[in-house]
N, CA, C and O of each residue as an XYZ file, in Angstrom:
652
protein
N     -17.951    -18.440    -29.470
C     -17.323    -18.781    -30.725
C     -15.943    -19.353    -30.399
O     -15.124    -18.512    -30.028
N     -15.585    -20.452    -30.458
C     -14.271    -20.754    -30.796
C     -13.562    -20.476    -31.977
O     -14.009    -19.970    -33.006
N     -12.094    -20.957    -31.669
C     -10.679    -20.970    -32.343
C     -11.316    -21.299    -33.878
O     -11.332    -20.593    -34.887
N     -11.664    -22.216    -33.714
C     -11.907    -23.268    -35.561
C     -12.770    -21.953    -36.270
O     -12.575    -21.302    -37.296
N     -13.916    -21.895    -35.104
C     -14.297    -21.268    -35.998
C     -14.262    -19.552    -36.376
O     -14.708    -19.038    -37.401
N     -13.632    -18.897    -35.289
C     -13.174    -17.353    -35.796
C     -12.379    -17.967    -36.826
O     -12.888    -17.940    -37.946
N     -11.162    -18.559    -36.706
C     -10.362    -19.032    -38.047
C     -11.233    -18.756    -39.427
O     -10.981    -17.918    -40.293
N     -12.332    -19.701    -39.384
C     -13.449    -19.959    -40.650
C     -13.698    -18.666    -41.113
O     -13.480    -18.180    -42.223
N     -14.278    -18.083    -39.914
C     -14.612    -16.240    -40.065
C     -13.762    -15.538    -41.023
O     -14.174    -14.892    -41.987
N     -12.300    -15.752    -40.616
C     -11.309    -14.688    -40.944
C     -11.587    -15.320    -42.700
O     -12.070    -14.588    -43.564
N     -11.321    -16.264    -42.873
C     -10.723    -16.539    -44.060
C     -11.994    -16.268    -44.958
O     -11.872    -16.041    -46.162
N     -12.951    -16.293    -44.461
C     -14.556    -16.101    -45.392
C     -14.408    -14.622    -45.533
O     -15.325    -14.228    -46.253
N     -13.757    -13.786    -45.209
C     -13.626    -12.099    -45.152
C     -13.748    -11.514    -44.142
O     -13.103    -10.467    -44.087
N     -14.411    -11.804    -43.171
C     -14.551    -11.144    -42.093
C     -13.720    -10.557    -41.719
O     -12.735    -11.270    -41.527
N     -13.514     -9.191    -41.409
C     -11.941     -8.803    -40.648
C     -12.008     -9.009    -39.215
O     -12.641     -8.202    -38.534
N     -11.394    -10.056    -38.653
C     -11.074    -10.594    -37.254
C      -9.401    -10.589    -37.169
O      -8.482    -10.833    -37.951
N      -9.505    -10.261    -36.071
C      -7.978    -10.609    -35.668
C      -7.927    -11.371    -33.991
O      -8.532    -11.007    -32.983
N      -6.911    -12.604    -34.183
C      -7.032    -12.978    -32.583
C      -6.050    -12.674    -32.055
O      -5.061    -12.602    -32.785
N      -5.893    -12.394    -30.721
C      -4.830    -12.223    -29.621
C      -4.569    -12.751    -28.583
O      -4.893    -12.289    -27.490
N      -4.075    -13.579    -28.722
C      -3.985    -14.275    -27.287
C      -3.391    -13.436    -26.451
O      -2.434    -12.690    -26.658
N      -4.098    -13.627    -25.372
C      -4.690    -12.254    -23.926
C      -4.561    -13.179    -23.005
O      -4.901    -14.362    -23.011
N      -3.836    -12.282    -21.904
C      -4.008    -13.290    -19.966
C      -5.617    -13.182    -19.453
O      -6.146    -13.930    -18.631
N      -6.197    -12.146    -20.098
C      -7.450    -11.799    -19.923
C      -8.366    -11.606    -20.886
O      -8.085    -10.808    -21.780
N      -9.156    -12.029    -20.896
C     -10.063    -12.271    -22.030
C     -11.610    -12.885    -22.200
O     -12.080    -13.102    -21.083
N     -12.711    -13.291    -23.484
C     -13.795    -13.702    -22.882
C     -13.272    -15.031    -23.407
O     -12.621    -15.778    -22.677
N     -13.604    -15.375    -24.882
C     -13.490    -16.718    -25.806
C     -12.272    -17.682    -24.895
O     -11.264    -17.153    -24.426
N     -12.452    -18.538    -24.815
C     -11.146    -19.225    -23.935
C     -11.064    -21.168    -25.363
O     -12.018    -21.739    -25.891
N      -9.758    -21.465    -25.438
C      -9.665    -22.324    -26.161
C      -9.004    -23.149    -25.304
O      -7.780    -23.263    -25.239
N     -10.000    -23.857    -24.493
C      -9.363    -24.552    -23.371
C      -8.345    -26.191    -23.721
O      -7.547    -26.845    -23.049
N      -8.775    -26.291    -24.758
C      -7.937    -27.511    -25.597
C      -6.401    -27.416    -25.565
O      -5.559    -28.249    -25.230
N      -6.271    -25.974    -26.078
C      -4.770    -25.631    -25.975
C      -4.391    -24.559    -24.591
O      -3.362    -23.896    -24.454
N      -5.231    -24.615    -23.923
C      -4.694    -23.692    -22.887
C      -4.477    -22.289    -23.050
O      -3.720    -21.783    -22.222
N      -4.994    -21.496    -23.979
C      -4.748    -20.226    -24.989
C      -5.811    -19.696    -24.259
O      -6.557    -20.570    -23.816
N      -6.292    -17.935    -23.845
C      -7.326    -17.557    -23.653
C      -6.938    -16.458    -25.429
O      -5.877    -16.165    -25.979
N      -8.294    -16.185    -25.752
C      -8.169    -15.334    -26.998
C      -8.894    -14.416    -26.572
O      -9.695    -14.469    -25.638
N      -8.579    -13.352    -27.390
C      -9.594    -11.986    -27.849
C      -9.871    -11.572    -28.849
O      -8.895    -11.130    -29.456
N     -11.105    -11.468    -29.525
C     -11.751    -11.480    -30.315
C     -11.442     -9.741    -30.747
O     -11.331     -9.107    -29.698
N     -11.321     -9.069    -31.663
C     -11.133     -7.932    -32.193
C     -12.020     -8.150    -33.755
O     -11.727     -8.960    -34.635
N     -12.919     -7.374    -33.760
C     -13.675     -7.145    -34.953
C     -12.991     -5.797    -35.716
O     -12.873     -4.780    -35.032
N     -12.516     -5.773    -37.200
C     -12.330     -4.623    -37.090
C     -13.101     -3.950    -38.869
O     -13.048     -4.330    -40.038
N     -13.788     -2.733    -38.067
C     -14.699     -2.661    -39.030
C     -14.845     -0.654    -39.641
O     -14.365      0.313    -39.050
N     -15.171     -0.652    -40.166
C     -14.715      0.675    -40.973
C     -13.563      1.681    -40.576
O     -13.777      2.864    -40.314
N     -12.351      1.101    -40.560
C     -11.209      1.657    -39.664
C     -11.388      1.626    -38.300
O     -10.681      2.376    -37.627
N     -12.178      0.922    -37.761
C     -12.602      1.000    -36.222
C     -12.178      0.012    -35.579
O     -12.680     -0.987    -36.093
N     -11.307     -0.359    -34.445
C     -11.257     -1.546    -33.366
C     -12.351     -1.498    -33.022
O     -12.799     -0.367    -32.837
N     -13.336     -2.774    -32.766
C     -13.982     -2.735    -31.829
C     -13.936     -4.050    -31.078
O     -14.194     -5.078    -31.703
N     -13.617     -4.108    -29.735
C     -13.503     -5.259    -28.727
C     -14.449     -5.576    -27.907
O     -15.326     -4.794    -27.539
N     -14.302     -7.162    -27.437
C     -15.131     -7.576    -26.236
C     -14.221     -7.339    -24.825
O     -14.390     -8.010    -23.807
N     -13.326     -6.367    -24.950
C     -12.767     -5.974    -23.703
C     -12.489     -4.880    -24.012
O     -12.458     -4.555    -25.199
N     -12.198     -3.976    -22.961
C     -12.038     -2.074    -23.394
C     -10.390     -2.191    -23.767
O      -9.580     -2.962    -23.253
N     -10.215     -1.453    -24.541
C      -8.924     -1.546    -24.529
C      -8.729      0.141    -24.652
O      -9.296      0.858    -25.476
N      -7.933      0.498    -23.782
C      -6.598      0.367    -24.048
C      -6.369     -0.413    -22.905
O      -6.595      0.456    -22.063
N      -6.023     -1.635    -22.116
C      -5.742     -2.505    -21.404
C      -4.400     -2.220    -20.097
O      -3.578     -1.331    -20.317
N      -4.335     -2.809    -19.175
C      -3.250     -2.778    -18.556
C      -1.870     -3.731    -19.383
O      -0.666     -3.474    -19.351
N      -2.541     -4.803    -20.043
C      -1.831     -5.735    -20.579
C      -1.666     -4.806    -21.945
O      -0.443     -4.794    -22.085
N      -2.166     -4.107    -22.911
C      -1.204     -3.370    -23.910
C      -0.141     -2.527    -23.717
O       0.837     -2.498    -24.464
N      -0.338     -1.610    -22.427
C       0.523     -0.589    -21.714
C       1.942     -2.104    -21.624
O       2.685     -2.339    -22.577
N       1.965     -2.535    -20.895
C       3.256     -3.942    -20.542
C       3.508     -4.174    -21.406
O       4.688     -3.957    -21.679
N       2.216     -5.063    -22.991
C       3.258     -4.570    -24.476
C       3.711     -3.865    -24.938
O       4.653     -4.224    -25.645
N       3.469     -2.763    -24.897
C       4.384     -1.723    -25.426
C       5.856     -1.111    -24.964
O       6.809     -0.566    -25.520
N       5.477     -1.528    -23.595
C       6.914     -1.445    -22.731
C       7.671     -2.671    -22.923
O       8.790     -2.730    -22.414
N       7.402     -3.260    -23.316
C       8.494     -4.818    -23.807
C       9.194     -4.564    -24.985
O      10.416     -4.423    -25.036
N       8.266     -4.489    -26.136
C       8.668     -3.846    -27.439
C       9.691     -3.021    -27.223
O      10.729     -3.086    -27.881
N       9.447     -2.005    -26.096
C      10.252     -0.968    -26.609
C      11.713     -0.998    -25.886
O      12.576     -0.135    -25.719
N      11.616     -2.277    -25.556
C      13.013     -2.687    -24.829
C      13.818     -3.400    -25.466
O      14.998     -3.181    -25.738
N      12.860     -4.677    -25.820
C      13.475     -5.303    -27.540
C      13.833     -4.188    -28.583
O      14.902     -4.315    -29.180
N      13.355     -3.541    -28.745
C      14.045     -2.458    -29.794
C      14.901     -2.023    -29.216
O      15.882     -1.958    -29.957
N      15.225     -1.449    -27.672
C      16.589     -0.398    -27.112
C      17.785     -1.755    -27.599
O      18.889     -1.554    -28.104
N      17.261     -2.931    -27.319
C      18.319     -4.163    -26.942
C      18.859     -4.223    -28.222
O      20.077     -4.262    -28.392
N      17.912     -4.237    -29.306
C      18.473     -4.168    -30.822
C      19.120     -3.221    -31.193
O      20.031     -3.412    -31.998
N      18.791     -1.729    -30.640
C      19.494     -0.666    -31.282
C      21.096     -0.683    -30.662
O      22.172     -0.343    -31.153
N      20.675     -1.293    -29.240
C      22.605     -1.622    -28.876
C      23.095     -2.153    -29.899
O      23.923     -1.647    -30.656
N      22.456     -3.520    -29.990
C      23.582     -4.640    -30.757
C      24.580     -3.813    -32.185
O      25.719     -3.967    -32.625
N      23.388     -2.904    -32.537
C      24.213     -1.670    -34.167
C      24.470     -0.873    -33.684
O      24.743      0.068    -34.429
N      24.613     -0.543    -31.896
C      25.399      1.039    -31.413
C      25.982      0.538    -30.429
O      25.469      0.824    -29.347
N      26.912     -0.139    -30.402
C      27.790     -0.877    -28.911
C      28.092      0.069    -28.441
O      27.991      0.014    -27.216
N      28.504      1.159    -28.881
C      28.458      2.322    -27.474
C      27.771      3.113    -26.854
O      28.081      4.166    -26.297
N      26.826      2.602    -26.951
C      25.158      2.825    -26.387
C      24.883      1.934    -25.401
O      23.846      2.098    -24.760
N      25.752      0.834    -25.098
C      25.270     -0.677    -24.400
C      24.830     -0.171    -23.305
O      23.681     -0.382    -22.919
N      25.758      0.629    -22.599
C      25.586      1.196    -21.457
C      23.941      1.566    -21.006
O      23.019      0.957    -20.465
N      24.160      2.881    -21.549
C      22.701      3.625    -21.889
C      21.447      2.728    -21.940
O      20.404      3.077    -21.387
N      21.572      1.516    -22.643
C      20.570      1.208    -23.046
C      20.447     -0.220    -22.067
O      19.426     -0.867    -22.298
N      21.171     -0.671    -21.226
C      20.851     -1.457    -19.963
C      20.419     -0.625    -19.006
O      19.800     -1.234    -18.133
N      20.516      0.711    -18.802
C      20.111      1.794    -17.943
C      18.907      1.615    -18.032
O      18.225      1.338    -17.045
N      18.348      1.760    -19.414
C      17.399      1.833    -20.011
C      15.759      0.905    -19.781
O      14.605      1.117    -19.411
N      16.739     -0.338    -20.350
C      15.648     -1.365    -20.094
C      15.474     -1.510    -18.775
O      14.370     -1.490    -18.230
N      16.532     -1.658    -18.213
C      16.406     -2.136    -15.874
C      14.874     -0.364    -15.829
O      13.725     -0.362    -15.388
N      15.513      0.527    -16.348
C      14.075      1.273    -15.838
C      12.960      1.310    -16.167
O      11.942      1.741    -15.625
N      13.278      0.566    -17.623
C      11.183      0.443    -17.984
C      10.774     -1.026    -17.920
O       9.757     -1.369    -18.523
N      11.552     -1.996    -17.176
C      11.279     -3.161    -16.543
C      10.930     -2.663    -14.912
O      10.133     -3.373    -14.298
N      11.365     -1.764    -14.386
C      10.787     -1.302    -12.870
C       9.533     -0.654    -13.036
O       8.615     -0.766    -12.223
N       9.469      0.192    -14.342
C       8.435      0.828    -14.289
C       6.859      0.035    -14.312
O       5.813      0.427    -13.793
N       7.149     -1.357    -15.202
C       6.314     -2.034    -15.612
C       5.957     -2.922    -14.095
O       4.849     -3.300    -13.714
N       7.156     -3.078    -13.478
C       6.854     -4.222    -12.285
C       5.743     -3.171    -11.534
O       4.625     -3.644    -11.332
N       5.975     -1.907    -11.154
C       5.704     -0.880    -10.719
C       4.219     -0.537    -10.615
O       3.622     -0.193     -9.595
N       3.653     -0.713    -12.030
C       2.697     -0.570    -12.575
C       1.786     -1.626    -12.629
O       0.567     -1.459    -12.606
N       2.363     -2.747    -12.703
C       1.640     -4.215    -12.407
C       1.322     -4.902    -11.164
O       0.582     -5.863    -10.953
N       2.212     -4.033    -10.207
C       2.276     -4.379     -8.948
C       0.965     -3.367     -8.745
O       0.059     -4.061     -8.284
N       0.474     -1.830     -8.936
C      -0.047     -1.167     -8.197
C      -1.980     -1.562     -8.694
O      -2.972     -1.071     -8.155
N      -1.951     -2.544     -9.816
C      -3.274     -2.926    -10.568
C      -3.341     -4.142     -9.995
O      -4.491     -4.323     -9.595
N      -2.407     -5.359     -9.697
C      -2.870     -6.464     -9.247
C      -2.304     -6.464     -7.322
O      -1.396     -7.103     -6.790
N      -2.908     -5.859     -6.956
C      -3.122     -6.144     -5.458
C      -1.731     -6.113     -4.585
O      -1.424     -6.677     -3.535
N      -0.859     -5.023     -5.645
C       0.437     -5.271     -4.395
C       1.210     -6.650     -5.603
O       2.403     -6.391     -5.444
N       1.198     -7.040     -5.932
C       1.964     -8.415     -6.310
C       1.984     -8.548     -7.974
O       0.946     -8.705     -8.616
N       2.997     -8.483     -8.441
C       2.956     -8.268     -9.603
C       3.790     -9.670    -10.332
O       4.006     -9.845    -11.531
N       4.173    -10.597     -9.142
C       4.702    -11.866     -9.533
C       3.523    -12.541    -10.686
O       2.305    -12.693    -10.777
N       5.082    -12.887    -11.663
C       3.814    -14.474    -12.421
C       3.898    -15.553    -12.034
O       4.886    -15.667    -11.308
N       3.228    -16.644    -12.172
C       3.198    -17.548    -12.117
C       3.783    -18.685    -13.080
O       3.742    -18.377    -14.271
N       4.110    -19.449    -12.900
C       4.616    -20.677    -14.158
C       3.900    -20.821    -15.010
O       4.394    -20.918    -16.134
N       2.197    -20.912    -14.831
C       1.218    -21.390    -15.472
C       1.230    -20.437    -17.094
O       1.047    -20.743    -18.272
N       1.662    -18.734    -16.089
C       1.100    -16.914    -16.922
C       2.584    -17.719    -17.750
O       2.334    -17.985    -18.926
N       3.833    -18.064    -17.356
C       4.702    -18.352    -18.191
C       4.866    -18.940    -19.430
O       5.460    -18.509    -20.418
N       4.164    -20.157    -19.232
C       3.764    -20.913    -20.073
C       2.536    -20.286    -21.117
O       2.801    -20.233    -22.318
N       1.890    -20.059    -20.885
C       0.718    -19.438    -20.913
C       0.828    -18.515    -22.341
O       0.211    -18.320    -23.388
N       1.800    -18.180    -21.776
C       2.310    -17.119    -22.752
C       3.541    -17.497    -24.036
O       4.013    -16.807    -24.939
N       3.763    -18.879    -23.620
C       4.822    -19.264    -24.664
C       3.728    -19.711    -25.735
O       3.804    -19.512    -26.948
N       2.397    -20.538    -24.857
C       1.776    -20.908    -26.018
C       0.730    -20.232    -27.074
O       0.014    -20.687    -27.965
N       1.020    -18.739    -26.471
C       0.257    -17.699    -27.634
C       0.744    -17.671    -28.765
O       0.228    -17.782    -29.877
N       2.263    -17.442    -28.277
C       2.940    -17.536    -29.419
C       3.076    -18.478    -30.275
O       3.095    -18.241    -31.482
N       3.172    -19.495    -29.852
C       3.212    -20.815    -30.787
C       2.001    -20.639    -31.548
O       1.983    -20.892    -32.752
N       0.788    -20.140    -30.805
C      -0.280    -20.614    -31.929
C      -0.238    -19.458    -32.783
O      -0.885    -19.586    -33.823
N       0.253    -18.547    -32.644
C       0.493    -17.138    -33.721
C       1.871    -17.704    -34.507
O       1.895    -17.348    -35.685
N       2.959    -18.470    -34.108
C       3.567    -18.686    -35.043
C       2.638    -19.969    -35.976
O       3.069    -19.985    -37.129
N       1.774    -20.767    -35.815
C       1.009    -22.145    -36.187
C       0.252    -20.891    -37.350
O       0.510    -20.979    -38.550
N      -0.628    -19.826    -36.844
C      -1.230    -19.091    -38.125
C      -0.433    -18.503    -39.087
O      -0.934    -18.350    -40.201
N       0.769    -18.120    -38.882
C       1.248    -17.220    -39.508
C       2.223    -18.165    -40.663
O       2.610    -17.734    -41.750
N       2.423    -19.193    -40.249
C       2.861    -20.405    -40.927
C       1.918    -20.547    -41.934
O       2.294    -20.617    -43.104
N       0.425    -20.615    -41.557
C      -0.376    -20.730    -42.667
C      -0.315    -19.632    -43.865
O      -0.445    -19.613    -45.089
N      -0.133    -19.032    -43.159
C      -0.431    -17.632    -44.141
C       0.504    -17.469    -44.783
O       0.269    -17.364    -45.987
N       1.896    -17.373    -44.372
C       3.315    -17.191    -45.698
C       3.787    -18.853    -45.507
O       4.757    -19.118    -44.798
N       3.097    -19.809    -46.125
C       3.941    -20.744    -46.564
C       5.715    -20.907    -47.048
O       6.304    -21.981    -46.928
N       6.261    -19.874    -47.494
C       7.140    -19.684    -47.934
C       8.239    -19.613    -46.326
O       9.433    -19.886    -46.203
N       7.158    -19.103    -45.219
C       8.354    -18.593    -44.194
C       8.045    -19.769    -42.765
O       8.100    -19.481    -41.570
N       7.710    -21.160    -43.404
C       7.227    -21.859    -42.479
C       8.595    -22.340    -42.100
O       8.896    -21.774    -41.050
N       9.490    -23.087    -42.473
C      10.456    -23.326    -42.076
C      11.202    -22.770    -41.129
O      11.547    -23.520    -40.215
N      11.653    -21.321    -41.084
C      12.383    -20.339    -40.378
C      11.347    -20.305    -38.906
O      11.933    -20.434    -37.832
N       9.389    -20.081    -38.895
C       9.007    -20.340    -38.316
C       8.566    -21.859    -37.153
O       8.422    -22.041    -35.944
N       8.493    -22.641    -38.363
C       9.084    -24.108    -37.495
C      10.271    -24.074    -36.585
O      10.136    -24.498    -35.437
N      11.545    -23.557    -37.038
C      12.440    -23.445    -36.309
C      12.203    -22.777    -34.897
O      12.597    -23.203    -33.811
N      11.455    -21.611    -35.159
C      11.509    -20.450    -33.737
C      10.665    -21.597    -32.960
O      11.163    -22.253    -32.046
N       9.238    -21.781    -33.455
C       8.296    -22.655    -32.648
C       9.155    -24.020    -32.215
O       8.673    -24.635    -31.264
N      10.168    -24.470    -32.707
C      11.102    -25.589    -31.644
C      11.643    -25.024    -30.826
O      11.568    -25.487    -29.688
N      12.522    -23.615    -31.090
C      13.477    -23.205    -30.383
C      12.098    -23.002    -28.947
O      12.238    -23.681    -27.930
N      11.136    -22.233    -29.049
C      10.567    -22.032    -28.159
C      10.182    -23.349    -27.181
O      10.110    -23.091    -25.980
N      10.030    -24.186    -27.431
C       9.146    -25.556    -27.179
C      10.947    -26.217    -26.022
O      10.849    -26.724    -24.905
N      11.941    -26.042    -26.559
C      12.987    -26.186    -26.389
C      13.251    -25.258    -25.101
O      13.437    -25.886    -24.058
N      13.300    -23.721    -25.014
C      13.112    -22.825    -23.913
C      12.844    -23.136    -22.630
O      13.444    -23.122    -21.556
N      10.914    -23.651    -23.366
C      10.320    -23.649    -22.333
C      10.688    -25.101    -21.306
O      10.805    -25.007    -20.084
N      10.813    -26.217    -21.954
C      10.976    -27.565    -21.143
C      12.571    -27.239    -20.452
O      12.932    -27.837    -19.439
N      13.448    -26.221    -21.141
C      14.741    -26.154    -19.776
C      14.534    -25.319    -18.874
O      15.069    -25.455    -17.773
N      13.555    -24.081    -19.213
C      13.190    -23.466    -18.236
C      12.185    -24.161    -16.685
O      12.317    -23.954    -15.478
N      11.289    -24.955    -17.422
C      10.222    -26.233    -16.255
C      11.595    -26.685    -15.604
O      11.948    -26.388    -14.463
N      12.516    -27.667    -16.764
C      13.161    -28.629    -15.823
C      14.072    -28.391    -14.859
O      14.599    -29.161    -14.056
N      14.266    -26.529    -15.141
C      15.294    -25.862    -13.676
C      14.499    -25.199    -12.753
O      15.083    -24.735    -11.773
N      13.312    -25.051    -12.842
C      12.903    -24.005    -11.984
C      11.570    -24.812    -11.167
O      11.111    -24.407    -10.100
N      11.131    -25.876    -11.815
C      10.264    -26.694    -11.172
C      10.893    -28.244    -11.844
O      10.510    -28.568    -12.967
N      11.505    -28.812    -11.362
C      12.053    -30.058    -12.353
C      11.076    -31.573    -11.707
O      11.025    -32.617    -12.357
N      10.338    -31.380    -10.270
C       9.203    -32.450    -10.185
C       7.940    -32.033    -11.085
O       6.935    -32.662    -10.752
N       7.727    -31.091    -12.188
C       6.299    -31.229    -12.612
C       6.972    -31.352    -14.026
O       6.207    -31.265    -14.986
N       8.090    -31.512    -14.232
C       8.724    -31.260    -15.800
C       8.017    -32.713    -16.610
O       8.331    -33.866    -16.315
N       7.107    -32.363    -17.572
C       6.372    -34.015    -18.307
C       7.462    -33.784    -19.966
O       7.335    -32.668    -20.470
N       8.098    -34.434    -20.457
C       8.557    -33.481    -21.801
C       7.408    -34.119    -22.631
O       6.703    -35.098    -22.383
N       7.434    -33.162    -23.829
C       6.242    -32.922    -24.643
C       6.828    -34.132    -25.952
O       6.143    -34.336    -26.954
């Protein structure tokens, strides 16, 4: 099943939700996106991958760093504490990613990218869905698009194509 048509799914009632996943089955090779399909049906997840995942454990440890980083910005005298904070559940995660993928927990440019363009296509749905908040979302989806081509053009600047 592709993109177009889980889309079709969702909006006919079906309860689907997609996620763009580093790992996954459905792949939307057009945009370079791998997805995961989540059916969800009498209060039940049910997936074409087991979850609870190595890759949800790493979301949840991100989240919860973006939140320490936010709770500084309204407790500046916490800053401290809470760079303590994140440097240890960023080791923990390298830690943990390192001991599931073979010793090496490096990404690649590709996982970089990869991952900017999940988001874009979750900001592209979510645009659909609150019309009202497309603008503010247009904005993030430039700012991102913007990110990513200064990030290519310093860190690999012979493969930089701009979009």
């Amino acid at each position: 099943m592709n993109l177009t048509s889980l889309i079709t799914s969702a909006v006919r009632g079906l309860k689907v939700s997609l996620i763009p996943f580093r790992r996954g089955s459905g792949e939307d090779r057009s945009k370079g996106i791998e997805w995961r399909r989540i059916d969800r049906q009498e209060g039940a997840m049910k997936s074409d991958v087991d979850s609870p995942s190595l890759w949800d454990i790493r979301r949840c440890l991100l989240s919860s760093v973006d939140f320490a980083e936010d709770y500084a910005l309204s407790h500046p005298e916490h800053a401290d504490a809470v760079t303590r904070f994140s440097q240890e559940i960023r080791k923990l995660k390298t830690e943990l990613m390192s001991s599931f993928e073979g010793g090496s927990a490096l990404s690649a440019l590709d996982e970089i990218v990869n991952a900017l363009s999940g988001a874009r296509a979750l900001v592209t749905i979510l645009a659909d869905r609150h019309p009202n908040k497309t603008r503010p979302l247009t904005r993030f989806e430039e700012g991102l698009i913007n990110a990513q081509e200064k990030f290519i053009r310093n860190v690999r600047p012979e493969v930089y194509r701009p979009t």
